[in-house]
LOZAKOL-946757 format. One record per residue (C-alpha): x, y, z; residue in three letters. Coordinates in steps of 0.5 Angstrom, whole numbers, padded with zeros to 4 digits, always signed. Example, Ala and Ser with C-alpha at 12.3 -4.5 7.8 and 13.67 -1.06 7.14 Angstrom:
2
+0025-0009+0016ALA;+0027-0002+0014SER;
***
This chain:
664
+0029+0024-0040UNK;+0024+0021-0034UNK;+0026+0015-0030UNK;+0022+0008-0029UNK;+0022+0004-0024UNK;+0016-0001-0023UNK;+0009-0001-0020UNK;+0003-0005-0019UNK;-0002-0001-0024UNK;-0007+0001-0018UNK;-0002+0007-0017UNK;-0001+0009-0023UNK;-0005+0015-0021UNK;-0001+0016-0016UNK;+0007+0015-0017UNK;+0010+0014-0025UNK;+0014+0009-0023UNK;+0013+0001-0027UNK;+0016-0003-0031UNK;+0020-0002-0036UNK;+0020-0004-0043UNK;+0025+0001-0048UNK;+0026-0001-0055UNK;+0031+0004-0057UNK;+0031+0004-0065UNK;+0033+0008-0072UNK;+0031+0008-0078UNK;+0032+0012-0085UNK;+0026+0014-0090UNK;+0027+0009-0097UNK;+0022+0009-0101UNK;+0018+0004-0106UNK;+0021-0003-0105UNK;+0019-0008-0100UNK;+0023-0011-0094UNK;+0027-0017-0093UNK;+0024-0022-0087UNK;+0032-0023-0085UNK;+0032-0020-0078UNK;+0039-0020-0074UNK;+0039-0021-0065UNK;+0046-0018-0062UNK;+0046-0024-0057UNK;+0052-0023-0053UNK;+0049-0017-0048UNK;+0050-0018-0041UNK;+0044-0017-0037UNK;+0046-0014-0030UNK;+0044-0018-0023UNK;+0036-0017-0020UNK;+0036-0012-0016UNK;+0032-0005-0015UNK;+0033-0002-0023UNK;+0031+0004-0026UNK;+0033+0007-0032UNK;+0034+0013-0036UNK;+0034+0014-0043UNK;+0036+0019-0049UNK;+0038+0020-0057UNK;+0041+0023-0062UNK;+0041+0024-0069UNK;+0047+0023-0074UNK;+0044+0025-0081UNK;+0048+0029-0085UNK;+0053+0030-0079UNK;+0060+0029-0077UNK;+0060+0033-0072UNK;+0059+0030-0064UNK;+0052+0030-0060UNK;+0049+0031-0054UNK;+0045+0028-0050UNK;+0044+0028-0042UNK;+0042+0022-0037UNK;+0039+0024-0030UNK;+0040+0018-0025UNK;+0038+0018-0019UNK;+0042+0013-0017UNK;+0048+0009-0017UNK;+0049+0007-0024UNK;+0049+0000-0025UNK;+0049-0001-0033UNK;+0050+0004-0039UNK;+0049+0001-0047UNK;+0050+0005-0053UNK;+0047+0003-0061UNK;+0048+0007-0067UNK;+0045+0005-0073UNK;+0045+0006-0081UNK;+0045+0003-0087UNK;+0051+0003-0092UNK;+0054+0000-0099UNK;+0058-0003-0098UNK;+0060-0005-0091UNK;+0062+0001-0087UNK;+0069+0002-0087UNK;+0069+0004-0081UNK;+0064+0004-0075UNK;+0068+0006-0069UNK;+0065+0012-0065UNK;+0067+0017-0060UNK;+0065+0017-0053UNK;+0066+0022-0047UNK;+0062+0021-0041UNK;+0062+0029-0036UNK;+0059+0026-0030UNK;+0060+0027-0021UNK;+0067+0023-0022UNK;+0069+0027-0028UNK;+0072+0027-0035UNK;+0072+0020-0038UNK;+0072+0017-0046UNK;+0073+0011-0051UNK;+0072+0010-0058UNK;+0067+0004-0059UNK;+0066-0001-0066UNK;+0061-0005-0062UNK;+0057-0011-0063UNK;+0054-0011-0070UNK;+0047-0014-0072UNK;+0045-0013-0080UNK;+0038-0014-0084UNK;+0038-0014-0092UNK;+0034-0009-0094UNK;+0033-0013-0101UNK;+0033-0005-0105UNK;+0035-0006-0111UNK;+0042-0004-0112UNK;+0049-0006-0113UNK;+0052-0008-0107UNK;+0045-0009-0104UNK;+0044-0005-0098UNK;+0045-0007-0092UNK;+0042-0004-0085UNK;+0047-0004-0079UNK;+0046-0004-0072UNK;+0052-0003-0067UNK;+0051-0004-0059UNK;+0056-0004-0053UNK;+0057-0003-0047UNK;+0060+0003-0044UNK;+0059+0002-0036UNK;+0066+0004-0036UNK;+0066+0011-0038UNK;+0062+0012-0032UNK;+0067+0012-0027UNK;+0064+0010-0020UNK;+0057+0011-0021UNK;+0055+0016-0017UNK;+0049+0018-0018UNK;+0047+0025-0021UNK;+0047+0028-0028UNK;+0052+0026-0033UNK;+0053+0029-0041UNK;+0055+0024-0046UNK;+0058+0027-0052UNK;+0057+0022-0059UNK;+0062+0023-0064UNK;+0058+0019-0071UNK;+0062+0015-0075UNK;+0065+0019-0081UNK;+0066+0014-0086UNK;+0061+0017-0092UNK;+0057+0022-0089UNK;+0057+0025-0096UNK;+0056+0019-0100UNK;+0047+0018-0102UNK;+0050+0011-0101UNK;+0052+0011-0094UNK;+0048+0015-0089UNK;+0048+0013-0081UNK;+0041+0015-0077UNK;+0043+0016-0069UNK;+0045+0013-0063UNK;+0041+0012-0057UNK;+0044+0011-0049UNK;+0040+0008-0044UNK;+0042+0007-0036UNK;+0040+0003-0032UNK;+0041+0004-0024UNK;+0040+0003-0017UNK;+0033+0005-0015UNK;+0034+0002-0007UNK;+0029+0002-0002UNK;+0024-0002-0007UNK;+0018-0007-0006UNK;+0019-0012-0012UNK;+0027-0014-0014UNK;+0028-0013-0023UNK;+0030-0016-0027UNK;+0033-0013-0034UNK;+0032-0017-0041UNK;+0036-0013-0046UNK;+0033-0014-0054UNK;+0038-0011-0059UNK;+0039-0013-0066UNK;+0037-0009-0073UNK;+0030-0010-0078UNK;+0028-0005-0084UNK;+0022-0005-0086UNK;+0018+0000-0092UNK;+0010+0002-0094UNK;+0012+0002-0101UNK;+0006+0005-0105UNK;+0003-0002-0107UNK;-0003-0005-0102UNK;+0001-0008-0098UNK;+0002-0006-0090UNK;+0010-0009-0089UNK;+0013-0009-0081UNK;+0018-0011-0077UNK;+0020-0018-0075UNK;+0015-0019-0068UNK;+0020-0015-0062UNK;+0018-0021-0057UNK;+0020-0020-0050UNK;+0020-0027-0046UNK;+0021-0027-0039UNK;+0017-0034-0037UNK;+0015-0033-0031UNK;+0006-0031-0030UNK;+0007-0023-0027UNK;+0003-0024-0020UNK;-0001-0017-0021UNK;-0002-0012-0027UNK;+0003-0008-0029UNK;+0005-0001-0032UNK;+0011-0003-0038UNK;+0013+0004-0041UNK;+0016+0002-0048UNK;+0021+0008-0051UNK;+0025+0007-0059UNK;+0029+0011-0063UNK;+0026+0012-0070UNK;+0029+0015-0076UNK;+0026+0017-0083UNK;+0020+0021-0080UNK;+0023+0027-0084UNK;+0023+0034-0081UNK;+0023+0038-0088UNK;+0019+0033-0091UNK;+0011+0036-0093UNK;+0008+0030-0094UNK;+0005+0026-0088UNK;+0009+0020-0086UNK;+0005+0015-0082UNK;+0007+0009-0079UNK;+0003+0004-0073UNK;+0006+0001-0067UNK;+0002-0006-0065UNK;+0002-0009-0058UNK;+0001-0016-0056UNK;+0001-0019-0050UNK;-0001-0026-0047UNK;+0001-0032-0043UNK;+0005-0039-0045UNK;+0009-0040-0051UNK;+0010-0033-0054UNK;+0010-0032-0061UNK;+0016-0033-0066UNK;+0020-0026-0068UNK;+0017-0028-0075UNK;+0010-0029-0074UNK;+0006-0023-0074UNK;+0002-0019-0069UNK;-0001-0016-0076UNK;+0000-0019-0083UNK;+0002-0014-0089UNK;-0005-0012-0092UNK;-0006-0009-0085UNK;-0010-0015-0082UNK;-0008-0016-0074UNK;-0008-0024-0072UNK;-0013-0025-0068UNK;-0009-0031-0064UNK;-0004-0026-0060UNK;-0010-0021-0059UNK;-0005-0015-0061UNK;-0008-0008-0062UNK;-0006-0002-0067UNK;-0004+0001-0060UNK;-0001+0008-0064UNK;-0002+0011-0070UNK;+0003+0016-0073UNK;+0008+0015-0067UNK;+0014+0018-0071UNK;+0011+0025-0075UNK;+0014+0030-0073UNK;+0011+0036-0071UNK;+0013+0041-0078UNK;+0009+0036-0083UNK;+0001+0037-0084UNK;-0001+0029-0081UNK;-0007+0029-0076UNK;-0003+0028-0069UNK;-0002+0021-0065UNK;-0009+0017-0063UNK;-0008+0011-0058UNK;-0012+0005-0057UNK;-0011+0000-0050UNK;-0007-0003-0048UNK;-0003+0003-0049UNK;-0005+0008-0044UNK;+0000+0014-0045UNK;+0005+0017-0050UNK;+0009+0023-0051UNK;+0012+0023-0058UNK;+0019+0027-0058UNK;+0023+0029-0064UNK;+0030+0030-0063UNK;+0032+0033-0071UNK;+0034+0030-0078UNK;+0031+0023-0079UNK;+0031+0022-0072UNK;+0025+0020-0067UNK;+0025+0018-0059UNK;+0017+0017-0057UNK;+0015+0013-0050UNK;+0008+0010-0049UNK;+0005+0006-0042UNK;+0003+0000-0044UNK;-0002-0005-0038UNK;+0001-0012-0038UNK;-0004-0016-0034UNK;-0002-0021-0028UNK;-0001-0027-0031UNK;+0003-0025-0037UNK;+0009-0029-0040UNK;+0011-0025-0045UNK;+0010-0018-0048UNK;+0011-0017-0057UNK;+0011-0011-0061UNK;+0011-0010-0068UNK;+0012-0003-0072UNK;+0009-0003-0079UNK;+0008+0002-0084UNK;+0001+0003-0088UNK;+0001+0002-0095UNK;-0006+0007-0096UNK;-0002+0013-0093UNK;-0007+0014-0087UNK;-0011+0017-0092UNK;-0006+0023-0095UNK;-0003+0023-0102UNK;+0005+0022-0102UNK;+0010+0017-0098UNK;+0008+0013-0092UNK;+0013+0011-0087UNK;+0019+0007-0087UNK;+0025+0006-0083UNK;+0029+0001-0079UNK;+0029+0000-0071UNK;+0036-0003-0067UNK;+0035-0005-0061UNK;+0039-0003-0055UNK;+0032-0004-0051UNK;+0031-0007-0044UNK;+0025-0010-0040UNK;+0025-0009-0033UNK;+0020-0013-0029UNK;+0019-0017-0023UNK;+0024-0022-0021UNK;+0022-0029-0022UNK;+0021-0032-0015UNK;+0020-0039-0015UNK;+0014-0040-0010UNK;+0016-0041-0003UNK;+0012-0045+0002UNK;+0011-0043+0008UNK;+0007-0043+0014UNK;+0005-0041+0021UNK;+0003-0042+0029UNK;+0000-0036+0033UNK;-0002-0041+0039UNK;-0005-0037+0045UNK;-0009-0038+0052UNK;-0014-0035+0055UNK;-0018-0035+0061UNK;-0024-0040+0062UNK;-0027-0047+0059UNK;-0030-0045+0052UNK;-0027-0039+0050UNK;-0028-0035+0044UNK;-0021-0037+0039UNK;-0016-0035+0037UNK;-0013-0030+0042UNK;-0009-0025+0040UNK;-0002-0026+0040UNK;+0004-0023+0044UNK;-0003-0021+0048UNK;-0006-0028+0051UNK;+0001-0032+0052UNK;-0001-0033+0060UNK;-0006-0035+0065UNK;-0006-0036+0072UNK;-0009-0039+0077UNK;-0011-0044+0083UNK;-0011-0051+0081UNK;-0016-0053+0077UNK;-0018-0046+0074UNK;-0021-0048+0067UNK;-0017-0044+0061UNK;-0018-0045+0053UNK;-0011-0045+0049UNK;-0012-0043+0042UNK;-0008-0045+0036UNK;-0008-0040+0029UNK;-0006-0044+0023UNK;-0004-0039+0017UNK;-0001-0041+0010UNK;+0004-0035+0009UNK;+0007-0038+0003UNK;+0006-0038-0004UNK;+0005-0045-0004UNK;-0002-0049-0002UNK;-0001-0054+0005UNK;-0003-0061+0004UNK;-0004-0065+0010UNK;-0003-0059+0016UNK;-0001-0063+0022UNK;-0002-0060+0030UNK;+0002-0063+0035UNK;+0003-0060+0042UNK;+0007-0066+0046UNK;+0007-0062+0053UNK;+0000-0063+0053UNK;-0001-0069+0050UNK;-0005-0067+0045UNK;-0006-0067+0037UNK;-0011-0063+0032UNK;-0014-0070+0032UNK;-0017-0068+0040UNK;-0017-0059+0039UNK;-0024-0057+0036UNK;-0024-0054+0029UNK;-0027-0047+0029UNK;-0026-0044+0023UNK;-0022-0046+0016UNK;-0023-0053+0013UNK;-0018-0059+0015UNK;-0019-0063+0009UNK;-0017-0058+0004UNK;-0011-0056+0001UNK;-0009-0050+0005UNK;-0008-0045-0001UNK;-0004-0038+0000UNK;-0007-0034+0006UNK;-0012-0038+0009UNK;-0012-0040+0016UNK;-0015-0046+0021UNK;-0017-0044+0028UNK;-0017-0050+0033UNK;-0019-0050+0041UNK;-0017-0054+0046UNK;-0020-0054+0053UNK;-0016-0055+0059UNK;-0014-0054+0066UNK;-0009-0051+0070UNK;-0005-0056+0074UNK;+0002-0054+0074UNK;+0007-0049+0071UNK;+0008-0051+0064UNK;+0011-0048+0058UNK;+0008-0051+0053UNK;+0010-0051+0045UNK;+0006-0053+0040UNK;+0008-0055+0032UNK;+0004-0054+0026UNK;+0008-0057+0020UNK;+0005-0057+0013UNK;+0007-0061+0006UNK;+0007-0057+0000UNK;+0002-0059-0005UNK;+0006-0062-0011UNK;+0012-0065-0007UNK;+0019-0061-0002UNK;+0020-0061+0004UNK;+0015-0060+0009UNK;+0015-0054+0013UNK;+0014-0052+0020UNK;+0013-0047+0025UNK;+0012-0047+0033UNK;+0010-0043+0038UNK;+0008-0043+0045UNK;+0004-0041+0050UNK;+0004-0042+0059UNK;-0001-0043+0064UNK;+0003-0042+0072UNK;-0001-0044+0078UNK;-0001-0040+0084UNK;+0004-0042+0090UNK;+0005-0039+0097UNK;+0010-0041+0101UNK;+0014-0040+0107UNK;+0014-0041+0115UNK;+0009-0040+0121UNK;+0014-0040+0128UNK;+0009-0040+0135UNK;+0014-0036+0140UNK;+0013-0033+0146UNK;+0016-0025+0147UNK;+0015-0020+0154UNK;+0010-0026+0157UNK;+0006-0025+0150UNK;+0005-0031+0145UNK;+0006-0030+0137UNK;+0006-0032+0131UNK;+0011-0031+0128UNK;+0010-0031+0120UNK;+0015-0031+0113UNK;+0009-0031+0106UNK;+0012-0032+0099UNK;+0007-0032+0093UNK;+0007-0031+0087UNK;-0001-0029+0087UNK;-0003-0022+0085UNK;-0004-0018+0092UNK;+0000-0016+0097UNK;-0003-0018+0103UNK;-0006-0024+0106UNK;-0010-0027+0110UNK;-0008-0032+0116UNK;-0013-0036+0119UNK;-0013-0039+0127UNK;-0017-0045+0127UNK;-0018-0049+0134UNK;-0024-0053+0137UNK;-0030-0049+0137UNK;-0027-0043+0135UNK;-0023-0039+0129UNK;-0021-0032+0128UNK;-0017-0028+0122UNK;-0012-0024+0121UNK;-0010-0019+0115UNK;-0002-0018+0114UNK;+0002-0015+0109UNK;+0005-0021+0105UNK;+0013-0022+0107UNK;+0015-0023+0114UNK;+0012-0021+0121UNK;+0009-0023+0127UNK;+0002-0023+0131UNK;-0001-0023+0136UNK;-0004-0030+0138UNK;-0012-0029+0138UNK;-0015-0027+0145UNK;-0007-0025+0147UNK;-0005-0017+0150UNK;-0001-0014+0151UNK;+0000-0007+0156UNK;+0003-0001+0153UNK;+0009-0003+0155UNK;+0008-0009+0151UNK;+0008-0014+0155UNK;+0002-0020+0156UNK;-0003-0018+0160UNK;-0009-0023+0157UNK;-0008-0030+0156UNK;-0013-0034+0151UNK;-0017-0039+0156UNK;-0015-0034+0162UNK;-0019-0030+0166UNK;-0020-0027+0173UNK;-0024-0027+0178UNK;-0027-0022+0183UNK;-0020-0022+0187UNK;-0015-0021+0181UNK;-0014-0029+0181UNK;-0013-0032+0175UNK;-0016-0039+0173UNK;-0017-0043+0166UNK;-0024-0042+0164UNK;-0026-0047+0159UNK;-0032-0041+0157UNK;-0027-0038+0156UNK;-0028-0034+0149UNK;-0021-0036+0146UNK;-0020-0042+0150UNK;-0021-0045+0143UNK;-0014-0043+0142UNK;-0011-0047+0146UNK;-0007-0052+0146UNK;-0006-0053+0139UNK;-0010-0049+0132UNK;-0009-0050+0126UNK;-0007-0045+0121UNK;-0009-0042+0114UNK;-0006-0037+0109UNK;-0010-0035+0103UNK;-0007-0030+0099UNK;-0012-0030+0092UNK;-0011-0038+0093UNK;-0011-0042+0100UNK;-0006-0047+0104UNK;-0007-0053+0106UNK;-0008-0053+0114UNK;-0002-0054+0118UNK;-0002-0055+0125UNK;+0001-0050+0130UNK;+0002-0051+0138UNK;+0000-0045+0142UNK;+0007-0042+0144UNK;+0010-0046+0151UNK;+0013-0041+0156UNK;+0020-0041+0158UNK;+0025-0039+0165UNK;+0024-0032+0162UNK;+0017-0032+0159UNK;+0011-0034+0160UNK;+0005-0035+0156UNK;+0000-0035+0161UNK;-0002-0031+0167UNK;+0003-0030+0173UNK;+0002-0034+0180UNK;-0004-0032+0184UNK;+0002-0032+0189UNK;+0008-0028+0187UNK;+0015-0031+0188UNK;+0019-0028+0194UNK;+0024-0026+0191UNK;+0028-0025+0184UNK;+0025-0022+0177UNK;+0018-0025+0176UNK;+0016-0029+0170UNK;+0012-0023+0167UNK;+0019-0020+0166UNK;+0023-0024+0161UNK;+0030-0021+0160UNK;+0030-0016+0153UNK;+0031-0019+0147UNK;+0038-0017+0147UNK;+0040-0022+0152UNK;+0038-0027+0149UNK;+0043-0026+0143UNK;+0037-0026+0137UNK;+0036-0021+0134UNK;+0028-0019+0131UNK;+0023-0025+0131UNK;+0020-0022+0126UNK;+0025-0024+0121UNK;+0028-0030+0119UNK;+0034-0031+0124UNK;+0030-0027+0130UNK;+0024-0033+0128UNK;+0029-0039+0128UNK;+0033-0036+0135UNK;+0026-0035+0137UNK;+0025-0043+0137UNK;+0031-0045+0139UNK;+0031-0041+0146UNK;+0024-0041+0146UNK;+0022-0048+0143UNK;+0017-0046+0140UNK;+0016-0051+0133UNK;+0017-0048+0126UNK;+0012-0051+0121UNK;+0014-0050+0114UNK;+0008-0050+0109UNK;+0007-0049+0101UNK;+0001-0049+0097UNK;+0001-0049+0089UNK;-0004-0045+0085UNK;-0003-0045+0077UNK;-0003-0040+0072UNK;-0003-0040+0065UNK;
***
């Protein structure tokens, strides 16, 4: 038999899984008197909890047998709940109603005998005692020993009391299986209906019919759905020549669901038009042996297969569209007075329920809501950003971003007032533009408001912004935050004048958090400046209008020159005599520091920063050989100990600088 698990009916062409409704019902073929109204409901039938639930679901006929029958379930998944019915009529009462059941599945053998849970209905025929129509159901759960999915044989033993007896005869039994059907989209719920209801055509110009079979689940569907609906029927005879002709009407609707004794189609055949129900099957039951015109469907019944399981027993399925927004489905079985058009008996019977419904969970409506806040580079830009992708700006101060602020309502619930606030900028929606969405409505399910609000960089700054959102109809509001960062560029480090092998230097430590890898470091004096690019981290050059020879010792001085005769002397035309005494140093890398004033390198006993005496000493190492570095105990003037030992032997100034730039 085929499983169903529910679907939206956009992918009914693609997919058989839906909703399920299963009415497993019996009847027996009575002839000439009119039903009585009593309808009986097995109440005490346990639904299992919500979950993704399939089903599957088989018969078997009883008449004239006391043989046991077999049926098979084919469960993909682990099983969750197995009910048995098993229907006849009797006079008088059954003396005994207990079947036998045994359950062949992946975990073995198991079996137990079953009285059941009985429903009755009075047929009303005239007799002495009257006959009664009875319906049995349990729950067999625990012949299915652990559950695992597969293929199980369930053999079924009928009751033995009267099998001979005219007065005595039981229809069948039907087992439906519900199981696990994980993963799923939409969590079920099961709705069992069980109970027992006879109903007869007679020969008169009446049309009588079951009790309505309503299933009330409350709660508005939030798509169309396809519910298949299964029953067990029995009185369609196999060895019968006339046409036994019966209807299966099919209503659905929202609010309050009709009563099991008000009618989607009255006895003369007349449908009532206030539940909107349809003649959605004509002849569902007739076995294929008898000369009746085959089944005819009319919406919204969208499919059915009609299957004859033997003697007075009929197992039929049919698709059924219940629309989004529905509270309620009802079927009504009825059987035609004129016949269907053909001489001889029209169709009787009796359903038993053992029928499930499995539809979406109810979900109360849940409020929610949502924050994407971004940022993006420039006044004025267009919102929103992409979040996860425009989280960061950078730049110098004062560089102009746009923070974008994209509200959603991703609940079920519409969201009045939705309030911003964003304290790490001081702000509000009250001072953000709206670009898109309107504030002053409700924000129902899946709308959203854009805000923007231009700004600058100034700092450093992770800023957090909350949205909170108060559900229409009371609750507690709900709230999301989300943030985004704007990070202004920095430089910093040192700059040390020092004097090396009678050379000046400026000795150099770069830290930055701007984009690049080198930087640029201005020499500036009184009338002239000059620019050098060096890698960012830690080094030295030259002081502009220095040089040094191949040996690396100085051989050029700024402001110095010679004259004809090889005499040094300070030159105030001298091209780089701007770089003395002192000059002012810039460093740019993507931003630029403030000035900071450096001293040109001052000599020492062992070096000297300006040309030696035009008169050479008499004696001793002269000054424009300082002793190596490693005499002096410092290690590279390039790098940070060298620098500080450089200035302590050399007193030359070490002048730290800083400079922020900013970045979102």
């Amino acid at each position: 038999m085929p499983s169903t698990v529910i679907i939206p009916a956009s992918d009914v062409a693609t997919r058989v899984m839906r909703t399920i409704l299963v009415l497993a019902g019996v009847a027996l073929a009575l002839l000439l008197m009119r039903p009585s109204a009593a309808h009986a409901d097995v109440t005490d039938l346990t639904p299992p909890p919500d979950g993704c639930l399939a089903y599957d679901v088989d018969a078997v006929p009883f008449a004239e047998t006391s043989d046991p029958q077999t049926l098979d379930l084919q469960l993909d998944g682990p099983v969750i709940q197995v009910i048995i019915e098993w229907a006849g009529i009797w006079q008088p009462a059954p003396l005994d109603p207990t079947i036998g059941v045994e359950v062949v599945g992946p975990g073995g053998t198991l079996s137990g005998a079953y009285a059941g849970t009985e429903s009755t209905d009075a047929t009303a025929l005239p007799a002495v005692p009257e006959p009664i129509v009875y319906g049995y159901v349990a729950d067999i759960t625990e012949l299915f020993g652990a559950g695992a999915e597969g293929t199980y044989t369930v053999n079924i033993t009928p009751p033995i009391d009267g099998i001979d007896a005219d007065e005595a005869r039981w229809g069948g039994a039907t087992v439906t299986a519900v199981y696990d059907s994980s993963p799923c989209d939409d969590v079920a719920t099961v709705i069992w209906k069980t109970g027992a209801d006879f109903y007869f055509g007679g020969n008169s110009t009446s049309s009588p019919t079951t009790e309505l079979i309503v299933y009330d689940w409350g709660y508005p569907l939030t798509e169309d759905y396809v519910a298949s609906f299964s029953t067990s029927h029995a009185g369609a005879d196999n060895a019968a020549t006339d046409c036994r002709v019966s209807s299966i009407w099919v209503a659905t609707g929202d609010g309050t669901a009709p009563g099991s004794s008000e009618d989607l189609v009255d006895d003369d055949g007349v449908p009532n038009p206030a539940y909107g129900g349809v003649e959605g099957i004509v002849s569902p039951f007739t076995p294929p042996s008898q000369p009746c015109p085959p089944a005819t469907v009319t919406a919204p019944v969208v499919s059915f297969t009609p299957g004859s399981m033997g003697p007075e027993q009929t197992l039929v399925y049919f698709d059924v569209l219940i629309p989004a927004g529905s509270t309620w489905a009802a079927f009504q079985l009825e059987s035609p007075a004129d016949n269907g058009g053909h001489p001889g008996l029209p169709e009787s019977g009796a359903w038993s329920g053992a029928g499930l419904l499995i539809l979406p969970a109810f979900v109360p409506p849940a409020p929610e809501i949502a924050l994407e806040k971004t940022v993006l580079d420039g006044a004025g830009a267009a919102c929103p950003g992409v979040e996860g992708t425009d989280e960061l700006v950078s730049g110098e101060p004062t560089t102009p971003v746009t923070y974008c602020f994209r509200v959603t309502n991703t609940g079920d619930v519409a969201l009045f007032p939705v309030t911003l606030d964003d304290p790490d900028l001081g702000i509000t929606d009250a001072d953000m533009t709206l670009v898109s969405g309107d504030d002053t409505v409700p924000l129902q399910p899946g709308e959203e408001l854009v805000y923007s609000y231009d700004s600058t960089i100034t700092a450093d700054l992770l800023n957090t912004a909350t949205v909170t959102g108060q559900p229409e109809g009371g609750g507690e509001p709900v709230t999301d935050t989300n943030d985004a960062s704007v990070q202004m560029y920095v430089i910093t480090g040192t700059v040390t004048p020092f004097c090396e092998a009678d050379a000046p230097y400026l000795g150099y430590d770069i830290q930055t958090n701007a984009p690049g890898t080198t930087a640029t470091i201005t020499f500036t004096g009184d009338g002239g400046s000059e620019s050098v690019t060096v890698p960012v981290g830690t080094g030295r050059v030259l002081w502009p209008g220095a040089e040094v020879g191949p040996d690396g010792v100085g051989i050029d001085w700024p402001g110095w020159d010679q004259n004809a005769d090889g005499d040094w002397f300070e030159n105030a035309a001298n091209p780089y005599a701007w770089a003395r005494p002192d000059v002012q140093i810039t460093v740019t890398v993507n931003p630029t520091t403030e000035p900071v004033t450096v001293a040109y390198p001052p000599g020492t006993p062992t070096c000297v920063t300006a040309p030696p005496p035009n008169e050479p000493p008499p004696s001793g190492r002269p000054p424009s050989s300082p002793p190596p570095l490693a005499e002096t105990g410092a290690g590279d003037p390039a790098g940070p100990a060298g620098l500080a030992a450089a200035m302590t032997l050399f007193g030359a100034a070490l002048v730290v600088f800083s400079r922020r730039l900013a970045r979102h």
